[in-house]
C-alpha positions as CSV (number, residue, x, y, z in Angstrom):
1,X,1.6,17.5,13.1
2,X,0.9,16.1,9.8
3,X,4.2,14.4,9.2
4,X,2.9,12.0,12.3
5,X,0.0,10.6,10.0
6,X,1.1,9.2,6.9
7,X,4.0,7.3,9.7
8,X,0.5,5.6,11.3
9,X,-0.4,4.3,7.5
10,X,3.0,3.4,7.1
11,X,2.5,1.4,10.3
12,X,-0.7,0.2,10.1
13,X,-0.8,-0.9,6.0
14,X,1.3,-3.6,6.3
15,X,0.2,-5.3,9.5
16,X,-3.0,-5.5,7.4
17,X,-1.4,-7.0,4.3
18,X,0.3,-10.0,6.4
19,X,-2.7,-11.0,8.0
20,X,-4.5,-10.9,4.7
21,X,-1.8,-12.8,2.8
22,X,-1.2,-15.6,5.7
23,X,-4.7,-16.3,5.1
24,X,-4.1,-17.0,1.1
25,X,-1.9,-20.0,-0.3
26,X,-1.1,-17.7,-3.1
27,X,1.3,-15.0,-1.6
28,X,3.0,-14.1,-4.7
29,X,-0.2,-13.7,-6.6
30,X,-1.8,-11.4,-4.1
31,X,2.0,-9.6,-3.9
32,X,1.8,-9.3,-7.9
33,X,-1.7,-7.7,-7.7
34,X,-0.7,-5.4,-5.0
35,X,1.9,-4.1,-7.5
36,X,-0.6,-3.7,-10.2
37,X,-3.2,-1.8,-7.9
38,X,-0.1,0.1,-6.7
39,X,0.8,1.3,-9.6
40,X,-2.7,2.7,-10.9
41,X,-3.0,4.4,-8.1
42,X,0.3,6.2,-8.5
43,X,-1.1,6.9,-11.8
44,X,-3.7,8.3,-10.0
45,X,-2.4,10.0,-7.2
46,X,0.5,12.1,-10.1
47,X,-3.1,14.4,-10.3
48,X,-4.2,14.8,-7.0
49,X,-2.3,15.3,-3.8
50,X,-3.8,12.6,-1.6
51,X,-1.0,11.6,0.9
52,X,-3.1,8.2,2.0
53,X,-2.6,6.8,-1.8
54,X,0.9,7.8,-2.0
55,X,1.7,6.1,0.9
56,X,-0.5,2.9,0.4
57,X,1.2,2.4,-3.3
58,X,4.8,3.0,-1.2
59,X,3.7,0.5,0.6
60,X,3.1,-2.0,-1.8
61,X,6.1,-1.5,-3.4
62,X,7.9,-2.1,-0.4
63,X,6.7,-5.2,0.3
């Protein structure tokens, strides 16, 4: 059962992120600051085992 969850952030993440970033000129500037905030948060998430932030800076990584 919780293998289904993180797949609905997966989902639902960037959906968000395109809507967000077809609304800004500056795609590649919002990308680049995406990557930034990603990687904090992995920083972050290496001490706790939060599966929402692993899978929100996966995200932004992918894209």
């Amino acid at each position: 059962m919780s293998s289904h969850y993180p797949e609905v952030t997966v989902v639902n993440l960037p959906s968000s992120f395109m809507i967000v970033s077809s609304f800004t000129p500056s795609y590649s500037l919002l990308a680049y600051l995406f990557q930034i905030l990603g990687t904090v948060t992995f920083h972050l998430v290496k001490g706790n085992n939060n599966k929402h932030e692993f899978f929100w800076n996966f995200n932004t990584f992918f894209l």
